[in-house]
Each structure stands twice: as C-alpha cells, then as structure tokens.
C-alpha positions in Angstrom: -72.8 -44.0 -109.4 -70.3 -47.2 -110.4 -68.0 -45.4 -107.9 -70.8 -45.6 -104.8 -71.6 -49.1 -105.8 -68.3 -50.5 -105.5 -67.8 -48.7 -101.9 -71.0 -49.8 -100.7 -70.0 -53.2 -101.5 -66.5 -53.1 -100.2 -68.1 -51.5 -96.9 -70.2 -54.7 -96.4 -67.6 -57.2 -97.1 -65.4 -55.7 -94.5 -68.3 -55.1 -91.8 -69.1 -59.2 -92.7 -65.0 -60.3 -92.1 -65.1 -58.2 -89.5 -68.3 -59.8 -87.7 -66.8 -63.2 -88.7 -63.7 -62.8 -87.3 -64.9 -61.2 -83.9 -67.6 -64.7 -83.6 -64.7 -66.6 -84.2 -62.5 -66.2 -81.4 -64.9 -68.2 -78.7 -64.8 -70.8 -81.5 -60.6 -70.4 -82.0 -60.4 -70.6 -78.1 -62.6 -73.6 -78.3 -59.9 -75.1 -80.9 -57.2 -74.3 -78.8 -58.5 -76.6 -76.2 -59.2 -79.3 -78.3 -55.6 -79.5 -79.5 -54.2 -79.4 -76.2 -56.3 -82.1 -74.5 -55.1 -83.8 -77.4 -51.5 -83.1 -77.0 -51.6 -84.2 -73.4 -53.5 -87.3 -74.9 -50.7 -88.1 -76.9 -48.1 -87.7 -74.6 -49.4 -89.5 -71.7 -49.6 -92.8 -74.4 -45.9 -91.7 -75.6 -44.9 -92.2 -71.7 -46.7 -95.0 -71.2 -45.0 -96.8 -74.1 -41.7 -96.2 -72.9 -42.2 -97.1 -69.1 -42.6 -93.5 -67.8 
C-alpha cells in the first residue's frame, strides 16, 4: 500500500515538471529575446562611445 503511495506520488511530480517545462519554452523563447535586444542595446552604446 506504502509501495502505491509513493508511485502515485512520483507519477504526479513528473507529469507536473513535465507540464512546467513544456509551458515554459514560449516563456524561455520570450527570454531569449529580451537578452538579445539587450545585447544589441549594449553594443550599439559601446560603438557609440568609441566613435563607431
């Protein structure tokens, strides 16, 4: 009975991770945007400083 508890349990924390982690990539992509705008953000005032 112990036994079936613990799989039960184990079952629903990997069908949870693994709903998490599929809703994630839209917001990883998302992320990935952000950075580079900011990347390009950072070098455009990096060429401006030196006369670019």
């Amino acid at each position: 009975m112990r036994r079936m508890k613990l799989f039960v349990v184990l079952v629903l924390a990997l069908l949870a991770l693994a709903i998490t982690g599929l809703s994630g990539c839209g917001t990883i992509e998302g992320f990935g945007r952000d950075v580079q705008t900011g990347g390009e953000a950072i070098e455009e005032a990096a060429e401006r400083d030196n006369g670019y």
